[in-house]
Kinemage of the C-alpha trace (Angstrom):
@kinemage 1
@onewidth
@group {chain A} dominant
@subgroup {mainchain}
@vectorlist {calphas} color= white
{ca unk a 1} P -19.544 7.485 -9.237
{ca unk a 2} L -18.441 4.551 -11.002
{ca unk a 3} L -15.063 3.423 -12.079
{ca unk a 4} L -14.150 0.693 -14.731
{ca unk a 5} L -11.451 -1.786 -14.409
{ca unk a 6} L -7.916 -1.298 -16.606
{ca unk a 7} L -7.632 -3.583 -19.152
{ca unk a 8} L -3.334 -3.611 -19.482
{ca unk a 9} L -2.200 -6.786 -19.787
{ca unk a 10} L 0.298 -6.843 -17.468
{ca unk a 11} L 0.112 -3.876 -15.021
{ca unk a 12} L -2.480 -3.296 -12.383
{ca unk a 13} L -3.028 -0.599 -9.803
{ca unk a 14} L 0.359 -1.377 -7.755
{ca unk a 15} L 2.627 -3.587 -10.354
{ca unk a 16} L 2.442 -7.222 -11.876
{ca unk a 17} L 0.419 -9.391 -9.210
{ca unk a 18} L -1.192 -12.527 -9.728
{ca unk a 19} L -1.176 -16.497 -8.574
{ca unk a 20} L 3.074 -17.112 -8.293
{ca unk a 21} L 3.871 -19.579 -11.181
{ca unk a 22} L 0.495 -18.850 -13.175
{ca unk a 23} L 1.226 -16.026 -15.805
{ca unk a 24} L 1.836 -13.162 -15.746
{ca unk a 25} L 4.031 -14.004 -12.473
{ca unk a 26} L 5.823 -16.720 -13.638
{ca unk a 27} L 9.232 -16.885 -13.709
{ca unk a 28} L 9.666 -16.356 -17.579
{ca unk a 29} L 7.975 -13.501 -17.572
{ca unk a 30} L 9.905 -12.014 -14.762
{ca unk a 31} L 12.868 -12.747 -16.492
{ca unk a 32} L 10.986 -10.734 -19.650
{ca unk a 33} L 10.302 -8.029 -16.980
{ca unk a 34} L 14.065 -7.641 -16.147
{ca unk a 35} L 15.067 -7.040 -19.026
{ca unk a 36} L 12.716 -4.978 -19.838
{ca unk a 37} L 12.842 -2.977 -16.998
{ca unk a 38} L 17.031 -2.776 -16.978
{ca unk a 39} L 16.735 -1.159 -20.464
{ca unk a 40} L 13.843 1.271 -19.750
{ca unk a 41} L 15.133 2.379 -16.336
{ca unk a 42} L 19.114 2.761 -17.656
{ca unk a 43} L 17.696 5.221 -19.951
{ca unk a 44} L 15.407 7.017 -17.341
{ca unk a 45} L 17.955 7.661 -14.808
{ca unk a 46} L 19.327 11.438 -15.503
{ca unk a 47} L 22.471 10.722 -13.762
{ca unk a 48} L 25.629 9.793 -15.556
{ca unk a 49} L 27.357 6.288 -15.319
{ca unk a 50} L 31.083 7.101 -14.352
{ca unk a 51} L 33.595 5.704 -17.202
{ca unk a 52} L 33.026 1.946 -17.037
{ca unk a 53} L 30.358 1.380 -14.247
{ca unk a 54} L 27.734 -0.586 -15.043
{ca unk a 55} L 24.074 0.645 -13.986
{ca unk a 56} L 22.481 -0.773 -10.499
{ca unk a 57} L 18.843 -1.711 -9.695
{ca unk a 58} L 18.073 -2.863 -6.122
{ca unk a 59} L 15.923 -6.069 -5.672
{ca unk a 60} L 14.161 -6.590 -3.109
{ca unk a 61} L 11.022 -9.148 -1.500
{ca unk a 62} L 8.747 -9.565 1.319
{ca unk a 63} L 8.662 -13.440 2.787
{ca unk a 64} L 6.730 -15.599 0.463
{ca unk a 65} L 7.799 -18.847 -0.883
{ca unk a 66} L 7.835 -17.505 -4.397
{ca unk a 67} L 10.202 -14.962 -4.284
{ca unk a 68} L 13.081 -17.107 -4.809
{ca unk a 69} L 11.821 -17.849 -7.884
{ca unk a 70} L 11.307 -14.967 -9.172
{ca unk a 71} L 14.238 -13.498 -7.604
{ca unk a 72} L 16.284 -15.591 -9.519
{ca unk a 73} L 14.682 -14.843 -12.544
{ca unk a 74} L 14.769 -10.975 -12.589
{ca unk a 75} L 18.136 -11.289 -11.695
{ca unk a 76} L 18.802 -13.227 -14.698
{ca unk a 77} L 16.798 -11.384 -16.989
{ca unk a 78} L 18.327 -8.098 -15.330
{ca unk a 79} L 21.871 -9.292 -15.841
{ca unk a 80} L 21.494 -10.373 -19.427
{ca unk a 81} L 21.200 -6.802 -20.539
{ca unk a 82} L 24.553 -5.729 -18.671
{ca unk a 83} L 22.665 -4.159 -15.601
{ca unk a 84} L 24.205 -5.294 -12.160
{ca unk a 85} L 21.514 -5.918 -9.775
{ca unk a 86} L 21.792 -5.638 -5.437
{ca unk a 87} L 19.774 -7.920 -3.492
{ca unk a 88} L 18.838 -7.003 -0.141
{ca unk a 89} L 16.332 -9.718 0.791
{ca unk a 90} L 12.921 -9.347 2.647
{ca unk a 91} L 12.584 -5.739 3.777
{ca unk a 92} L 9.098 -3.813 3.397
{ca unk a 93} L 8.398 -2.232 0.292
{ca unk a 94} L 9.107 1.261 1.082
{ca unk a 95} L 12.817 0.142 2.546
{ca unk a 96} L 12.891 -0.781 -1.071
{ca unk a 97} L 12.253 2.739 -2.111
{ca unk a 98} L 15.093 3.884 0.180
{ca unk a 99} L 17.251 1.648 -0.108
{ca unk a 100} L 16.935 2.647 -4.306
{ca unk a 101} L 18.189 6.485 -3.390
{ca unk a 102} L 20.396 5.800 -0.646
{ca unk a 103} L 22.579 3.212 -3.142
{ca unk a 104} L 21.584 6.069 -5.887
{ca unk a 105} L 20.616 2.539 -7.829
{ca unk a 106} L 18.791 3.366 -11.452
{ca unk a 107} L 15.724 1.562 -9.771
{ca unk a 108} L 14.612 -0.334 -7.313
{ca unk a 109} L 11.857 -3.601 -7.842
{ca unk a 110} L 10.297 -5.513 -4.677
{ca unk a 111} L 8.828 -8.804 -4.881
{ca unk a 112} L 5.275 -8.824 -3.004
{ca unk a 113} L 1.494 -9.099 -3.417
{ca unk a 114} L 0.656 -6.745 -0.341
{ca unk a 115} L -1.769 -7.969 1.525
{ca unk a 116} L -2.511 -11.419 -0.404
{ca unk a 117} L -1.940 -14.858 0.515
{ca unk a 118} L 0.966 -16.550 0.197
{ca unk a 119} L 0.038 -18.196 -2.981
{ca unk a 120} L -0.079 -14.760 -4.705
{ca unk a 121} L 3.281 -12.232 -5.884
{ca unk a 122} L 3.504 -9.458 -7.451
{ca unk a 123} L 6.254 -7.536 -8.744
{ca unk a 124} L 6.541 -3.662 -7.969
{ca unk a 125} L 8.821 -0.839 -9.669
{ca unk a 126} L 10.358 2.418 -8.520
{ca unk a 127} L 12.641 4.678 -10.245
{ca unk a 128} L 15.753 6.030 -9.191
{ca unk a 129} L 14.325 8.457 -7.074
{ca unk a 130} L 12.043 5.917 -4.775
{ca unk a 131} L 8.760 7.104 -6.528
{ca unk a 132} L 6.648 4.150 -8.173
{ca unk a 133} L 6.156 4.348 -12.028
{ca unk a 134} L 3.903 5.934 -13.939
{ca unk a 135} L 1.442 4.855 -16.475
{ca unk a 136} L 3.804 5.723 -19.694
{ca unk a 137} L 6.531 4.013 -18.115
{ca unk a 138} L 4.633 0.955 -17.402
{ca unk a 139} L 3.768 1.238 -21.220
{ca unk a 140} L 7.281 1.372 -22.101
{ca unk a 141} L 7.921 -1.806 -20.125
{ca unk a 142} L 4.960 -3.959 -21.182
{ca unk a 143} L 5.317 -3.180 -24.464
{ca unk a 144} L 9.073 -4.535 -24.665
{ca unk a 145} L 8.319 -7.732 -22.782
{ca unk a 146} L 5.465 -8.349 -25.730
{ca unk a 147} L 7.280 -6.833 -28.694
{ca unk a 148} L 11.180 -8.567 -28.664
{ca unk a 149} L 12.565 -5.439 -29.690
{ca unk a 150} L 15.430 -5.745 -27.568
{ca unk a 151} L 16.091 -9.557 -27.828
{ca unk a 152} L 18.833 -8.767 -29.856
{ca unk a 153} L 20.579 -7.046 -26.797
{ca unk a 154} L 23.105 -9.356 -25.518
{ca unk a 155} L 26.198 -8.512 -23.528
{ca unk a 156} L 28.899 -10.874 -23.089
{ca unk a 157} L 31.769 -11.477 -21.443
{ca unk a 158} L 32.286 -8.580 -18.956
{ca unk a 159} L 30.002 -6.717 -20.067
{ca unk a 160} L 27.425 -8.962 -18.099
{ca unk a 161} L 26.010 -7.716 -15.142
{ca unk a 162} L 26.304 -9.018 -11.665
{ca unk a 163} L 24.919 -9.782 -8.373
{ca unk a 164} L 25.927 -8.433 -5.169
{ca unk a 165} L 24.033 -9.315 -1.604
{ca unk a 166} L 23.370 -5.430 0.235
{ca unk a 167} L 23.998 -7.203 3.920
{ca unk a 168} L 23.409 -3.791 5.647
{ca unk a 169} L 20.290 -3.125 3.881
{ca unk a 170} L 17.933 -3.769 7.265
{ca unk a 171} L 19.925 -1.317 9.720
{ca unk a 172} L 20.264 1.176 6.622
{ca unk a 173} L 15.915 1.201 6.562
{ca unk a 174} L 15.554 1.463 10.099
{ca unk a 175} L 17.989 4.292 10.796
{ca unk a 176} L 15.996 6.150 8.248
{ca unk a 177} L 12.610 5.386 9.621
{ca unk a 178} L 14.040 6.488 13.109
{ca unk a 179} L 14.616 9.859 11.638
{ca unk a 180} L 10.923 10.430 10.961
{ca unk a 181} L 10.408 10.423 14.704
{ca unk a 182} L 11.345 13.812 16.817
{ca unk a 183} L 15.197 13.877 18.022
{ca unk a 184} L 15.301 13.889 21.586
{ca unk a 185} L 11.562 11.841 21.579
{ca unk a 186} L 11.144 8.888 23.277
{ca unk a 187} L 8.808 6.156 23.376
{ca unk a 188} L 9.820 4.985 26.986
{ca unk a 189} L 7.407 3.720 29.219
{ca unk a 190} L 5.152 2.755 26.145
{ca unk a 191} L 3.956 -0.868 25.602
{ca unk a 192} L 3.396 -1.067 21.714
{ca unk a 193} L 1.726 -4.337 20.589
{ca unk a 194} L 2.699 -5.343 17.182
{ca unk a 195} L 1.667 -7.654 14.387
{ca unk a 196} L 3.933 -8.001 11.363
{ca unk a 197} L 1.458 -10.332 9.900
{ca unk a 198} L 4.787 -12.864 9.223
{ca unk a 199} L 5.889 -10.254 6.427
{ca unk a 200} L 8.688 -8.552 5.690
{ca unk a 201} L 8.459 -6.300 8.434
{ca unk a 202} L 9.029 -8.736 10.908
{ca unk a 203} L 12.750 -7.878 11.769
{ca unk a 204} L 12.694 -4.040 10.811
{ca unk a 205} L 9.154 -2.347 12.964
{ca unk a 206} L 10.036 -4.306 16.454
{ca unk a 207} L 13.525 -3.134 16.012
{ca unk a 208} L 12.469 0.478 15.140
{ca unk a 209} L 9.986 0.634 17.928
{ca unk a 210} L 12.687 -0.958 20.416
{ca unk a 211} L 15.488 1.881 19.695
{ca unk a 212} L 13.159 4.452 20.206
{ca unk a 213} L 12.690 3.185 24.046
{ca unk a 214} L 9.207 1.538 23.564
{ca unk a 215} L 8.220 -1.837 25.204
{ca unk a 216} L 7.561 -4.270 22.418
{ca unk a 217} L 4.916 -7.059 22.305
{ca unk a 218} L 5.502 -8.832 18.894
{ca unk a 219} L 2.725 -11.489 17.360
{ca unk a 220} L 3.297 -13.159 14.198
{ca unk a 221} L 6.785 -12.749 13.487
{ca unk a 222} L 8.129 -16.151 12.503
{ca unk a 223} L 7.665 -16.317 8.541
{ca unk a 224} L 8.048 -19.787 6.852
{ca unk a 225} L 7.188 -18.773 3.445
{ca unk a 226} L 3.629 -19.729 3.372
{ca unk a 227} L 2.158 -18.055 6.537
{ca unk a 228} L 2.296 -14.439 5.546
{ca unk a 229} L -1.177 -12.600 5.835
{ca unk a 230} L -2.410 -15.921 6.844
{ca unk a 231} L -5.147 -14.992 9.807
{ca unk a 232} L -2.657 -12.153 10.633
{ca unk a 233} L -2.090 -8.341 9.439
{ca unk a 234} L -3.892 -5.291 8.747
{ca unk a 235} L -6.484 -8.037 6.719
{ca unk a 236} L -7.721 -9.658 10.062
{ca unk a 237} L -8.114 -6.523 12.412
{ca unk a 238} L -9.444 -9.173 15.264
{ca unk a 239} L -5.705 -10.043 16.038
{ca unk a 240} L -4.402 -6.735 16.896
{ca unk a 241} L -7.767 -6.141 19.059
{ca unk a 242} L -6.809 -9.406 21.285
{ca unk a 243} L -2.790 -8.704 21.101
{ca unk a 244} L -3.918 -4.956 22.706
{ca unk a 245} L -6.094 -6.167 25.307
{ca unk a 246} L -4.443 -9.168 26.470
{ca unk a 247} L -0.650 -7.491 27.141
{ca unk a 248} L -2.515 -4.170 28.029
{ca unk a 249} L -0.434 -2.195 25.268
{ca unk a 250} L -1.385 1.486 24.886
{ca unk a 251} L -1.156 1.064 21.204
{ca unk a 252} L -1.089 -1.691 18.641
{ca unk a 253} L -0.005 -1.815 15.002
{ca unk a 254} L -0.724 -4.364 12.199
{ca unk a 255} L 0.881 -4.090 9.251
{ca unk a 256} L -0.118 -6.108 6.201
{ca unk a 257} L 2.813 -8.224 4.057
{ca unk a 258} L 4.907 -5.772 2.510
{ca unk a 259} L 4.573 -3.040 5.524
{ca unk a 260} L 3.568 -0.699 3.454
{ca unk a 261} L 0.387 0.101 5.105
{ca unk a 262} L -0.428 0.132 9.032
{ca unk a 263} L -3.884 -0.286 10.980
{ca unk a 264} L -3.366 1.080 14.247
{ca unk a 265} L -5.112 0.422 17.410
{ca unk a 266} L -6.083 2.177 20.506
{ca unk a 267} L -5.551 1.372 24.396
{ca unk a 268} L -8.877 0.156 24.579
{ca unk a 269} L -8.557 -2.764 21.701
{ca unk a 270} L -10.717 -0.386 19.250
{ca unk a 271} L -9.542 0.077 15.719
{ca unk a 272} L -7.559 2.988 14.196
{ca unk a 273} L -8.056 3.464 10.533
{ca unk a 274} L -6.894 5.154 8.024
{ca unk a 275} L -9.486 7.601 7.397
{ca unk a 276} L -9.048 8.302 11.276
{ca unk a 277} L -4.865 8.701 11.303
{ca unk a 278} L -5.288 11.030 7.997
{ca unk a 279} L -7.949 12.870 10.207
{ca unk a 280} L -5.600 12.987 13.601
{ca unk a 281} L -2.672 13.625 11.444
{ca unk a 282} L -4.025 16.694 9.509
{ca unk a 283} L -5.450 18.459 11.909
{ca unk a 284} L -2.385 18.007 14.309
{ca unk a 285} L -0.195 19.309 10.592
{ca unk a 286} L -3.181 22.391 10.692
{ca unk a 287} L -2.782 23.559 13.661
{ca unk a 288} L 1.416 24.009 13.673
{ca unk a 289} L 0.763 25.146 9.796
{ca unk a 290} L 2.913 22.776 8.707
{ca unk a 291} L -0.324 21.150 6.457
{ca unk a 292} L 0.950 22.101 3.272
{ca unk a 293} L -2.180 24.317 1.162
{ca unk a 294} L -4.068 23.027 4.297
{ca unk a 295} L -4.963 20.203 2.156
{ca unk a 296} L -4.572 16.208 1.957
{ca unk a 297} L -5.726 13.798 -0.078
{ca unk a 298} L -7.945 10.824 -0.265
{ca unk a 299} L -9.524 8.053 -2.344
{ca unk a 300} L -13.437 8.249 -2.620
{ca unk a 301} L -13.665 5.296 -0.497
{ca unk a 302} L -12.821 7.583 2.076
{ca unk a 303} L -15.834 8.846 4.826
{ca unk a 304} L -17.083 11.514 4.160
{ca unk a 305} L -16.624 12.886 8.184
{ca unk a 306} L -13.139 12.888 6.640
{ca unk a 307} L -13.956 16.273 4.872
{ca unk a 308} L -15.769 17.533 7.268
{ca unk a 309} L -13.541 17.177 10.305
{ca unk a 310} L -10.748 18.789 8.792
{ca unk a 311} L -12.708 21.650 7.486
{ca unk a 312} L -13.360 22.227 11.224
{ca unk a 313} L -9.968 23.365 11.178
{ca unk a 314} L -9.596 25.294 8.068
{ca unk a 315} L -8.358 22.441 5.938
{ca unk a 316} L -10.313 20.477 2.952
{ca unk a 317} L -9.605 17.123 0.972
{ca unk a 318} L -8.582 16.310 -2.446
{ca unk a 319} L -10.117 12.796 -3.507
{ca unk a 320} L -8.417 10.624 -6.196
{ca unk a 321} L -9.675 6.900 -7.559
{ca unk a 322} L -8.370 4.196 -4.946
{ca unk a 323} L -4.728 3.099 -5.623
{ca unk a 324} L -2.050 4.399 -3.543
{ca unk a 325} L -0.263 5.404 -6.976
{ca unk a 326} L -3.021 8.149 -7.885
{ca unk a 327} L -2.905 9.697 -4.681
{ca unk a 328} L 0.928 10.125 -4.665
{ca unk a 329} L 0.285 11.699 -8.160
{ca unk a 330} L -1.968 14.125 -6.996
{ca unk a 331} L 0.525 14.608 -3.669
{ca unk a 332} L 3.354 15.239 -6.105
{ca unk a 333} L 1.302 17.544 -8.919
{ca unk a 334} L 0.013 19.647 -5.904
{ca unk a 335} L 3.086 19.850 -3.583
{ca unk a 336} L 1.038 18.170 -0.753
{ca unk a 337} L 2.772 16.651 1.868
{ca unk a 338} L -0.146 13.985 3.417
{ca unk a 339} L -2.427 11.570 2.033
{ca unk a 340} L -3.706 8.094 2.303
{ca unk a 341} L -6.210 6.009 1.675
{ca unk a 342} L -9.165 4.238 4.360
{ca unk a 343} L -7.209 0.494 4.169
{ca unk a 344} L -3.732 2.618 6.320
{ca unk a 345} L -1.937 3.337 3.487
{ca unk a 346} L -0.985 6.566 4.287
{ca unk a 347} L 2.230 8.812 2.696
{ca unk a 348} L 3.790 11.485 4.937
{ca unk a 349} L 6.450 12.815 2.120
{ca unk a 350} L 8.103 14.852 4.229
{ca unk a 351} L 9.780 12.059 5.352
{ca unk a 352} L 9.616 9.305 2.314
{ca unk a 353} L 8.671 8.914 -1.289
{ca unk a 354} L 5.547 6.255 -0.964
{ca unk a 355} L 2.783 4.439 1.648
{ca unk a 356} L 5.173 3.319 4.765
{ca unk a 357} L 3.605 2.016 7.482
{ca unk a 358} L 5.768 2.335 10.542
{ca unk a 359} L 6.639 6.179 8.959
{ca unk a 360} L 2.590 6.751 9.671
{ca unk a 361} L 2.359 4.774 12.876
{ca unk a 362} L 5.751 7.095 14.286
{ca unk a 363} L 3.552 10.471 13.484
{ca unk a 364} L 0.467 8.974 15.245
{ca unk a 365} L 2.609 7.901 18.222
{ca unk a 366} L 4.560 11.602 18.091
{ca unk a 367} L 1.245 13.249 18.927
{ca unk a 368} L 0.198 10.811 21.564
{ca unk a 369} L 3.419 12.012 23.695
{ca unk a 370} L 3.499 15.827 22.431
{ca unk a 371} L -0.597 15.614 23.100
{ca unk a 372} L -0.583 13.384 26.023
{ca unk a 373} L -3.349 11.797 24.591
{ca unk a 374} L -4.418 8.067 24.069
{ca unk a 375} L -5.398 6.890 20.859
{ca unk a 376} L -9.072 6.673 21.656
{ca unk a 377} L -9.358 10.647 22.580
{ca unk a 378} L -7.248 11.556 19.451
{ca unk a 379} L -9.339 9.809 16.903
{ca unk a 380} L -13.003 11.647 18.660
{ca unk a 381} L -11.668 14.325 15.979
{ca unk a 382} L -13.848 12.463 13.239
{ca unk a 383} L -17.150 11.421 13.304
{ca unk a 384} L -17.789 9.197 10.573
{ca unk a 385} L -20.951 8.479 8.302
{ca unk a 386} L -21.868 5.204 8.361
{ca unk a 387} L -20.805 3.200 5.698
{ca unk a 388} L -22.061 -0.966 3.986
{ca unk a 389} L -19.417 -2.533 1.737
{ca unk a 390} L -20.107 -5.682 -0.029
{ca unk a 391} L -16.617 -7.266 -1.383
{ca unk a 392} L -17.438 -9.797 -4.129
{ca unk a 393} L -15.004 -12.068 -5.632
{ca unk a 394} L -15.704 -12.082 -9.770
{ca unk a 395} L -14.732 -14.757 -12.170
{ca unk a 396} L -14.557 -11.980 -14.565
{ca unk a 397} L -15.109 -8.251 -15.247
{ca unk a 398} L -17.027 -7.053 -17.706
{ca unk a 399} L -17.158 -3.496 -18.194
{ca unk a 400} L -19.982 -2.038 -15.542
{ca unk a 401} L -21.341 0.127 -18.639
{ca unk a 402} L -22.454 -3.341 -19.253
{ca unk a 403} L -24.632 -4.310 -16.989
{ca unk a 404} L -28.134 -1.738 -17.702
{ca unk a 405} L -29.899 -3.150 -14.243
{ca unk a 406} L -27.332 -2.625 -11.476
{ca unk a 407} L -26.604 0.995 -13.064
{ca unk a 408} L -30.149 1.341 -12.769
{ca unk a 409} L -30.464 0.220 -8.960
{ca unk a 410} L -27.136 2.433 -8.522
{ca unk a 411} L -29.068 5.375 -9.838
{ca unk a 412} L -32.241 4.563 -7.668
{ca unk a 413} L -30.210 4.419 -4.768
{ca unk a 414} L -28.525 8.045 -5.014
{ca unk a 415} L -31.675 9.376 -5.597
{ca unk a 416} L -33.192 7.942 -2.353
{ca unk a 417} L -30.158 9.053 -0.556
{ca unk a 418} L -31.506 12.477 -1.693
{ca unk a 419} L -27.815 14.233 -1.390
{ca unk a 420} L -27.156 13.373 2.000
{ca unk a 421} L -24.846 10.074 0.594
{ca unk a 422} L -23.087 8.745 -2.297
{ca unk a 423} L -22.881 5.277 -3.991
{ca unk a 424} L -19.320 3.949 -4.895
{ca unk a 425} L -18.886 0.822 -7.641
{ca unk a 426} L -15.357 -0.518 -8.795
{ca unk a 427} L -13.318 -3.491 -9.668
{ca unk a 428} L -10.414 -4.181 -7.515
{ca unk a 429} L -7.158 -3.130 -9.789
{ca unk a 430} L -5.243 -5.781 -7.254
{ca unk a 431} L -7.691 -8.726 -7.096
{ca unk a 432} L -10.590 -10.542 -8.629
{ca unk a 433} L -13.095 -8.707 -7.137
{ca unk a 434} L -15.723 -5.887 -7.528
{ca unk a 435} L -16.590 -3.663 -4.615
{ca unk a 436} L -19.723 -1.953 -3.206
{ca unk a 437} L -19.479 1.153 -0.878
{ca unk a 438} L -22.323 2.827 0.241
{ca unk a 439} L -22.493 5.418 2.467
{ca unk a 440} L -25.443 7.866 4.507
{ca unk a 441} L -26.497 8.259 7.753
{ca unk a 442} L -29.217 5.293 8.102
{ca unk a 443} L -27.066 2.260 8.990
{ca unk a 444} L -30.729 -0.362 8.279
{ca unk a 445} L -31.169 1.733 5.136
{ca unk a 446} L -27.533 1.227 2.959
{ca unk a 447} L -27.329 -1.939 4.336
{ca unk a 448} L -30.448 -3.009 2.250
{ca unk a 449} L -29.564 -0.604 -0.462
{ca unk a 450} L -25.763 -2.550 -0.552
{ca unk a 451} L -27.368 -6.395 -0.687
{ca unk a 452} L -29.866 -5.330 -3.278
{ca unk a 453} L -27.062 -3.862 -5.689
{ca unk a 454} L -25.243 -7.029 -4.745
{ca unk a 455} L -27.921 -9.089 -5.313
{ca unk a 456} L -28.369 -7.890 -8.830
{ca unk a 457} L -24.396 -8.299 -8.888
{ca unk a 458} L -24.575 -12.056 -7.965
{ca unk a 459} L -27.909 -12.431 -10.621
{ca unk a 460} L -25.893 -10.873 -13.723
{ca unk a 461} L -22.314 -11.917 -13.678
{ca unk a 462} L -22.327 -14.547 -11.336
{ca unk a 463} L -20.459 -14.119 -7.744
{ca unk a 464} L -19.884 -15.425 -4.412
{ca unk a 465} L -19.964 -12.912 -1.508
{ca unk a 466} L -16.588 -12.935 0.165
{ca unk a 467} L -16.690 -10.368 3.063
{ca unk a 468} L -19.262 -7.832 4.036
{ca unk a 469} L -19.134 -4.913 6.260
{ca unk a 470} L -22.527 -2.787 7.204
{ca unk a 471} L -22.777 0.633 9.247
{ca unk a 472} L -19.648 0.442 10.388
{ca unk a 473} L -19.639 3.876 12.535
């Protein structure tokens, strides 16, 4: 299966994201963005403006250096078109979200490139009701910051909006995160280990964990604007491993920059992923038939032990193309209640409207106490294939119907794998890169498929390997 990179100009997979000050994130475009997005989300919003209030959209950022720079210029380009805007500072992108309905703002924007390095942004959109944006909205929005067809919308005098700092913002999110967690459940007597990989989780998950009665070991929580993601996070699993085993936790959590996603880890400093907390989470949903159609949903970079464990219990998945955003569609056109994808994004809606990552850590840790089991009996549910990725950074992507010789190895290596594996190709829709997934059940045999499909890669348009995983089991 192959999948082609998007060629929008401005939107990707999850938003705007790119180098901070190097277009499209630069601070004039933001400003374009603003107003684009103040017009386009007034007009969305089905509730009515009482006589003489202005419309609201909520602004928020994780803890890079950039975002005061392009805080300051959404909120200019936001305010130029009459729109008030409420700044809550760094919170993690889904506090965003909820913070958006609980103001009942038009819509809510965070300022964050995920997982990236400090040197990257990115600038993320949800409507009034904390869902992100679909593709025809994005349309609508790119296509007013290129055309100037509302450059000749210019509010003066009181009719300008304003600017208003949310100072209970923080103790709003976490309440609401608390609620996802069992009333009367405690989490007394547990040592959590935590890394908020200096991002914008780094006041909200220790606090969270903390009022629920758990014993909190926190790394990487002192942000300084340019150490966020750096050799922290759900990116660099190796620092929850020696967080876990060195204070003896009974569970660890890394989150990446925006908190949106969680990696978890077990008592005995093994991994947790997110193919393996959709797995311990569905069949735990199955078996109090509270699953919804007995079905979640993945991205096909998802195992394949993924399927089969839960049809063990009389559940199946639904796989989508990677981006958090397409499985929420499919969540939301099916009435499903869990999905996720392999990287610990994972969306529980009955509690929230996109990926939050102490949301999915609370439901893993609720069936550790209801279960009485550790992390590293609950995840024996699913037995995975063994997979080799090969993550290549690109200095440009040319359509993969392009490039005759690696479809042919592609198509040489499914047939080898004779039905019993499948061969994934894509371009990143976040970063410059193109990724190889390979999966079967003869770790030697993928790897050497994987580098030779590389290989061919690297010979055609030119690449550096970045990071490489084989047979991971």
């Amino acid at each position: 299966m192959i999948a082609v990179s998007d060629a929008r100009r401005l939107f990707g997979t999850d938003g705007v994201r790119g180098v901070a000050n190097v277009e499209p994130v630069t601070a004039e475009t933001a400003l374009k963005l603003g107003r684009a997005a103040a017009h386009v989300f007034t007009q969305l919003n089905p509730r009515a403006h009482p006589a003489g209030a202005r419309p609201k959209i909520v602004l928020g950022k994780d803890t890079r250096l950039s975002g005061y720079m392009l805080e300051n210029a959404l909120v200019a380009g936001i305010t130029s078109l009459g729109v008030d805007v409420l700044l809550i500072g760094p919170l993690p992108t889904p506090g965003v979200a909820y913070i958006t309905r609980s103001l009942r703002a038009d819509a809510g924007i965070v300022l964050s490139a995920s997982h990236n390095s400090y040197e990257d942004n990115g600038i993320k959109f949800f409507r009034h009701d904390g869902y992100k944006l679909d593709d025809e909205i994005e349309r609508k929005i790119e296509h007013l910051v290129f055309s100037g067809e509302i450059d000749a919308i210019r509010p003066t005098a009181g009719n300008i909006g304003r600017a208003t700092r949310i100072d209970d913002a923080l103790g709003r999110y976490v309440e609401f995160a608390k609620a996802s967690f069992p009333r009367g459940m405690t989490l007394e007597k547990i040592r959590i280990a935590v890394d908020v990989a200096n991002g914008a989780a780094y006041k909200s998950t220790p606090s969270i964990l903390r009022e629920l009665g758990a014993e909190v070991v926190v790394a990487h929580d002192q942000p300084n604007g340019t150490n966020i993601n750096a050799g922290c996070g759900s990116t660099v699993p190796a620092e929850i491993q020696r967080l876990v085993r060195e204070s003896g936790a009974q569970a660890g959590i890394a989150h990446d920059g925006d908190a949106d996603r969680a990696l978890l880890c077990d008592e005995h400093g093994e991994i947790v992923d997110g193919d393996e907390i959709l797995a311990i989470a569905g069949i735990d949903l199955l078996r109090s038939r509270r699953l919804r159609q007995n079905t979640l949903v993945a991205t096909i970079m998802s195992n394949f032990g993924l399927d089969e464990a839960l049809a063990a219990h009389g559940g199946k998945v639904i796989r989508t193309q990677v981006g958090d955003r397409y499985v929420l569609e499919e969540m939301v056109a099916r009435d499903l209640n869990v999905g996720g994808e392999q990287s610990g994004h994972m969306i529980f809606r009955d509690f929230t409207t996109t990926g939050d990552g102490i949301i999915s850590a609370l439901q893993l840790l609720r069936i550790m106490k209801e279960t009485g089991q550790p992390l590293s009996q609950l995840k024996r549910c699913l037995t995975k294939y063994p997979q080799a990725q090969r993550n290549l950074r690109v200095q440009r992507k040319p359509p993969l119907e392009q490039l005759p010789a690696v479809l042919k190895l592609v198509s040489e290596t499914e047939q080898e794998l004779n039905g019993k594996g499948r061969v994934l190709l894509r371009y990143s829709g976040t970063e410059p890169k193109i990724r190889v997934l390979i999966e079967g059940r003869e770790p030697e045999q993928i790897g050497r498929q994987a580098d030779r499909i590389a290989e061919e890669l690297r010979k055609t348009i030119g690449i550096a390997e970045e990071s490489r995983k084989a047979g991971e089991l």
